[in-house]
N, C-alpha and C positions, 0 to 999 in steps of 0.2 A: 504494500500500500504506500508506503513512503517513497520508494523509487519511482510507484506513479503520478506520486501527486506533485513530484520534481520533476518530471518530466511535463507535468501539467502546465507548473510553474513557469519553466523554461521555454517550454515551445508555445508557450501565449503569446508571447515576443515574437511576432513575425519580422519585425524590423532591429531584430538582436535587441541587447539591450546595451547600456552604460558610455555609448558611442554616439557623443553628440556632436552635431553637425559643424558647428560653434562650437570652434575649443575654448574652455575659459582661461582668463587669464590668472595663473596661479601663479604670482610673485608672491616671494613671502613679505607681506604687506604686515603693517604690526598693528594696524583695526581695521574694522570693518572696509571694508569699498563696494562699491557698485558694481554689479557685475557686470561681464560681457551679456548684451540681451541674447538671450534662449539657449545661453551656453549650457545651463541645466534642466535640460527640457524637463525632466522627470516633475521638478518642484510646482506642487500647488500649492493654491490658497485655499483653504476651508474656509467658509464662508455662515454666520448666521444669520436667521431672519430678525431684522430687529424693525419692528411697524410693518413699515412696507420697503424697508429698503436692508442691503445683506452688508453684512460685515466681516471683516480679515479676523478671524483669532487662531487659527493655527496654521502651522503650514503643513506638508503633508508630502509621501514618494508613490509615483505612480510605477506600478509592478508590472503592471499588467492591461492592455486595452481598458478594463472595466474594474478593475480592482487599488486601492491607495491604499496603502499604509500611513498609518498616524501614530499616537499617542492614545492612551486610555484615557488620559485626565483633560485630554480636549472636547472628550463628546460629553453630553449633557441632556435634557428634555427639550434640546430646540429645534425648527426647522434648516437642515444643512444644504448646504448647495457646494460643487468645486471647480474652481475654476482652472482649468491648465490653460498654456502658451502664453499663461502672464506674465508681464517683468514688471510696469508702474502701474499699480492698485488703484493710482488716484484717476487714471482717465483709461477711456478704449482705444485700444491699439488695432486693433481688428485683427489678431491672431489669437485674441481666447475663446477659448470653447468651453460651454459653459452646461455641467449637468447636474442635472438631479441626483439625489439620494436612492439607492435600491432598498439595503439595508448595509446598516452597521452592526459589526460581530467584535465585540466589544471583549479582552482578553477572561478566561474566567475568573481568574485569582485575582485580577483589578483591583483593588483597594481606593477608591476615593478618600479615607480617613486615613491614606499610608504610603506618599509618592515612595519612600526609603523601601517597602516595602520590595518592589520591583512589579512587573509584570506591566508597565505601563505601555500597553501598545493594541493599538484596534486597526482592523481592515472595515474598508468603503466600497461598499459593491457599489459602483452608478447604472443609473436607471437607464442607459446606454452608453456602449463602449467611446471611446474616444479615438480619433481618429489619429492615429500616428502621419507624423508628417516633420519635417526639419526642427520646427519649434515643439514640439510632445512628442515625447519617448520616455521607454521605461526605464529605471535604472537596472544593476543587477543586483541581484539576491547573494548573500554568501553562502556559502557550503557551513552546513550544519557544525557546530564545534569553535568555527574558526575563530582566532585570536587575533588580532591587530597588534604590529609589534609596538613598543614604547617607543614617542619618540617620532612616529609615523605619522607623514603630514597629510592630514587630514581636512576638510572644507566642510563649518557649517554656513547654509543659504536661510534665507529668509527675509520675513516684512518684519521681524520685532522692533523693540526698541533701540533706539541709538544709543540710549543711557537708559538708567535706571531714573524708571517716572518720566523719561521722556517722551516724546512724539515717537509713534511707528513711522519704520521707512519706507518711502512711497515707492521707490525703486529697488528690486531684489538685491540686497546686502549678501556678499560673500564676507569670510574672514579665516585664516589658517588658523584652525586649533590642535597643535601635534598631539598625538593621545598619550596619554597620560596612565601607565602601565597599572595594574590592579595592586598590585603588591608598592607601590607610590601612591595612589589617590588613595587608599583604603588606610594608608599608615596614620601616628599621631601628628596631628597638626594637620591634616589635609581633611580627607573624608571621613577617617577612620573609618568604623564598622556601620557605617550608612552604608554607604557603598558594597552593592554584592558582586560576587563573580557574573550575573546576567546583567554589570552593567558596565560602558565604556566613559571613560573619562575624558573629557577634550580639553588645552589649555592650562588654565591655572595662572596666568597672568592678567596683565589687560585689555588679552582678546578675550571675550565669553560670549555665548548665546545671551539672547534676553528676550522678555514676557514678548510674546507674538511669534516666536520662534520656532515654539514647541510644537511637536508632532512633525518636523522639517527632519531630515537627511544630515547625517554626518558623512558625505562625499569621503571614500577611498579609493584613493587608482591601483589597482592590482596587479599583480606581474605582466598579465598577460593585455596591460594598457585601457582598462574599459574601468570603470569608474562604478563600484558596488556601495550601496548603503550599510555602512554597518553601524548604524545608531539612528535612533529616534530620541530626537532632543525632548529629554525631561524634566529636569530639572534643575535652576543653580540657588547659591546661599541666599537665604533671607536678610543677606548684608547686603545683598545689594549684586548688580551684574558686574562683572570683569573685577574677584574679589579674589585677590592673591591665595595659592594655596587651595583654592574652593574651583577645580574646575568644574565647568558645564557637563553634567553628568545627562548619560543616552542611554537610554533600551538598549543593549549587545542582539543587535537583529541576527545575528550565527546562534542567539539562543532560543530562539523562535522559530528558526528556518523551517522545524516540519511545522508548528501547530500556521505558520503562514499556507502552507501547500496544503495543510487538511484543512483548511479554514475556505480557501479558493474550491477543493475538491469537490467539500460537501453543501456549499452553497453555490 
């Protein structure tokens, strides 16, 4: 069952995955910048209803034509929508595609009263596939297990905040977060025992994710040059973003890899 539901996973991918069209530009920059537009086609916006009009609070990786990985602590009792081939939030470009909710399959062990907990991570089936094309594509998945070495430069995207309590960014933010080895973030003075082995550390300086970020892709480029998600941004310190010692902690997506492919399988 598991070698089918990877094979499910993989060959969803008509147009391979983690090979965008638009290569980004990955200078080791030391904050956020702007990225190259659609260099990460993968990256959406989740989107809620708020009156009549929708809003950015998570970001999100597209797997799959019809399927997104997020975060657990992103979903809630609201009306969802996502948008891919977007780069500026604030206007239409006339490259996003915009769809409905199918369902969301929401991790089981999820904890809303336990980010430290771990398990934080949900799939988005949409209410139709998305049309792959230069600007949307999927990222890749990792192989079940896999570790990220320390030290390994890694890219989180997203609309979060520029600072902590500031403005979301209107144009897709990249930033180099090199990861930050489990036996490092989990020691005293850093994560200590918050941090579990299912989760990835990014940074620990004055680069971090922040509030708007979450549920968004920690970009790794692989030996073999295609660019796998292996983290779902979930959480950083209650001191605030880019807080020495406190990297931006992710979902370890290599510790999910089957319940992702039984999760696609069975729905």
């Amino acid at each position: 069952m598991m070698k089918a539901a990877l094979v499910l996973l993989f060959a969803a991918c008509a147009h391979g995955c983690g090979s965008p069209s638009y290569q980004p530009s990955v200078s080791r920059v030391v904050n956020g910048v702007d990225a190259r537009p659609y260099s990460w086609p993968w990256q959406i916006s989740l989107q809620y209803l708020s009156g009549s009009t929708f809003r950015h609070t998570c970001g999100g990786t597209l797997l799959a034509p019809n399927w997104v990985l997020t975060a657990g602590h992103c979903i809630g009792p609201r009306t969802y929508r996502v948008v891919l081939g977007e780069f500026d939030i604030t206007r239409e470009e006339g490259y996003e595609q915009t769809r409905s909710v199918e369902k969301i399959v929401v991790h089981p062990r999820w904890d809303d009263n336990c980010l430290s907990c771990g398990n934080d991570i949900a799939m988005i089936k949409l209410a139709s596939p998305a049309v792959l094309n230069d600007k949307v594509q999927p990222s890749c998945v990792p192989e079940s297990g896999e570790v990220t070495a320390h030290n390994e430069p890694c890219y989180i995207t997203g609309w979060g905040r520029i600072y902590s309590g500031g403005p979301i960014a209107s144009k897709l933010q990249q930033a180099l977060l090199p990861v930050v080895g489990h036996s490092v973030c989990s020691s005293s003075g850093w994560w200590g025992s918050t941090v579990k082995t299912t989760m990835i550390c990014g940074g620990g300086d004055i680069r971090s994710g922040c509030h708007g970020d979450s549920g968004g892709p920690l970009n790794c480029k692989g030996v073999d040059g295609r660019w796998f998600v292996q983290g779902v941004t979930s959480f950083v310190s209650s001191r605030g973003c880019n807080t020495p010692m406190k990297p931006t902690v992710f979902t370890r997506t290599s510790s999910f890899t089957k319940w992702i492919s039984d999760t696609m399988l069975q729905n």
